[in-house]
N, C-alpha and C positions, 0 to 999 in steps of 0.2 A: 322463498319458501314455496316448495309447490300444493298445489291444492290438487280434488280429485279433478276441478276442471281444466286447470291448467296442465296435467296430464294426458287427460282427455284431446285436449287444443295439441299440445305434441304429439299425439298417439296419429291423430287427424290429417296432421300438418305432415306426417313422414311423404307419401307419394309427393307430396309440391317439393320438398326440402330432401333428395336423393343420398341418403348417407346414412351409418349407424345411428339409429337414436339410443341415445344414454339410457333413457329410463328403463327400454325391452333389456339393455344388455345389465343394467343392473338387477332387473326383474330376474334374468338367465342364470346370471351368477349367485344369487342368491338361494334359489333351487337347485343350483347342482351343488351348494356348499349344505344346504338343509338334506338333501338326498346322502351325502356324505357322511354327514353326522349320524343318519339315520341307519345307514350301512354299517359302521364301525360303532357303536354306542354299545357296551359291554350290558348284554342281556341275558337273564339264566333261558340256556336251550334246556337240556336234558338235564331231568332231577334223578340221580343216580341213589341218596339216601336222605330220609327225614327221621329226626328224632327227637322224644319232648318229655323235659322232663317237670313234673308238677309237685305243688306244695301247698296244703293244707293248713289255712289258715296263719299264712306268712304272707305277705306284701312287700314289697322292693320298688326301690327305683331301675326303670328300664337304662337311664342313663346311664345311673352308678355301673351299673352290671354290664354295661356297654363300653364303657370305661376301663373297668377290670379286665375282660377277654383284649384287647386292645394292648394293657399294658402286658397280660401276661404273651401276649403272642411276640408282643416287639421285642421284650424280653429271649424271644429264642433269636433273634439277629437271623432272620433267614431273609436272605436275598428275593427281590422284586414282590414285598409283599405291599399289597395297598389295603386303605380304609377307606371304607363312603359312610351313607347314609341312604339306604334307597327307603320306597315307600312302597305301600303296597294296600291296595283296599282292603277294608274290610267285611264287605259285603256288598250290598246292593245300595241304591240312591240313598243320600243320606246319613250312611253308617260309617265315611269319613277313612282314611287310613291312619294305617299302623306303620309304624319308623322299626325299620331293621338293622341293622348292622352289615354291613358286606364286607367281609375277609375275601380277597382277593391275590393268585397267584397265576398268573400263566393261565394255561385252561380250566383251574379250578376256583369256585366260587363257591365259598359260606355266605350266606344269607340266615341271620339271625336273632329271633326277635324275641323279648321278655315281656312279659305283658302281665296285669294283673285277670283275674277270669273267678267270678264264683266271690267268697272268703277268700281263695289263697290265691297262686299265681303259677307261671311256667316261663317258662325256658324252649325253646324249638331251635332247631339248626336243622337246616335244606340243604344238602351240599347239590351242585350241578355241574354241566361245562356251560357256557356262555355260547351262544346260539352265533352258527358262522354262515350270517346271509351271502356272504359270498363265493362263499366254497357250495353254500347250498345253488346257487347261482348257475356255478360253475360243474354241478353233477349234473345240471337239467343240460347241456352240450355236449352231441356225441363227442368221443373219445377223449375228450378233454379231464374226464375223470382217471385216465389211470398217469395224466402228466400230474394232476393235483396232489395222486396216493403218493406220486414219487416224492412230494417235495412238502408231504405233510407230516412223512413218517418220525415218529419220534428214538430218541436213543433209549437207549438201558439205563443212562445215568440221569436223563431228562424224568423218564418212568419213573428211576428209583428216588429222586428229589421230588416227584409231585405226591407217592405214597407218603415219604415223611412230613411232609406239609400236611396233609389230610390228616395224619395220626394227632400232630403237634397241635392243630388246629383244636382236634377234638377234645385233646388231652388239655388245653386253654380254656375252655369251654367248660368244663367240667373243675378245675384250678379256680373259674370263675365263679360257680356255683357253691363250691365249700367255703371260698372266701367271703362269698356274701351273706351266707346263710351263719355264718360263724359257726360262735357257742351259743348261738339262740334255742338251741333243741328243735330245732324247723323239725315238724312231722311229715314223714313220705307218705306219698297219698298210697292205697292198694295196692297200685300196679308197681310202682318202685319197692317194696314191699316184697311183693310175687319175684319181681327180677332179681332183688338182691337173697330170697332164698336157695 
């Protein structure tokens, strides 16, 4: 078992004992696998839409409602779609995070969280594209950006499958909300109110 001093004793020992030491080359490879994860680890870059919707003196489970959008997404059978769980603070020291939901396709990302707030509760969905440290990488080196446009461009049928996800997604979103709220008589707060006149 090594200890920090007997570390330390090989760290020491390398000039007398001329060869790879183990520990640096584990030490190596463990940074460039953490640097890797850190490059590739699926992050919202750009927030393209947020939307929220609220309810007056009704309460839910975030789970349940987490559950729901889930089922009714899988329900549409649309290719390479994922689910997580991310997190996200709530404020400053102490105020702990909030659990979202991530609908996940290709370059787009729902991010979607139910919360209660007040007497009643809401509903929000963030959509974005996932942040590409690499491509961003690779625009900071001359000319090397228009080899990247060549080989990033998307088709018609890619574009016209990532709009019907976005639609379906939202349209789940919203499948998940009447389902939850049933025939409770859930009151809309003002603003839903105002939109739906």
């Amino acid at each position: 078992m090594y200890t920090l001093h007997t570390i330390f004793l090989q760290a020491s020992s390398y000039e007398q004992n001329p060869g790879p030491n183990p520990f640096f080359i584990f030490f190596a490879f463990a940074v460039v696998v953490f640097l890797l994860l850190l490059a590739f680890r699926k992050t919202v870059g750009e927030i393209h839409s947020n939307e929220v919707f609220s309810f007056v003196d009704f309460q839910f489970s975030a789970q349940d409602y987490y559950s729901k959008v889930q089922e009714f997404v899988t329900a549409r059978n649309m290719p390479d779609v994922n689910f997580s769980r991310v997190t996200y603070s709530q404020g400053g020291l102490g105020k702990g995070d909030r659990e979202y939901l991530r609908v996940d396709r290709k370059d787009d990302i729902f991010d979607i969280c139910a919360s209660p707030f007040g007497n009643g509760s809401f509903v929000s969905y963030w959509y974005g594209e996932p942040k590409k440290r690499l491509k961003e990488l690779a625009y900071k080196i001359p000319r090397v950006n228009t080899f990247v446009d060549a080989f990033d461009k998307k088709t018609r049928f890619e574009l016209d499958t990532a709009t019907v996800f976005r639609t379906w997604v939202k349209e789940c979103i919203d499948l998940a909300i009447e389902d939850i709220t049933g025939q409770k008589g859930v009151r809309l707060s003002p603003e839903e109110v105002n939109a739906q006149a």
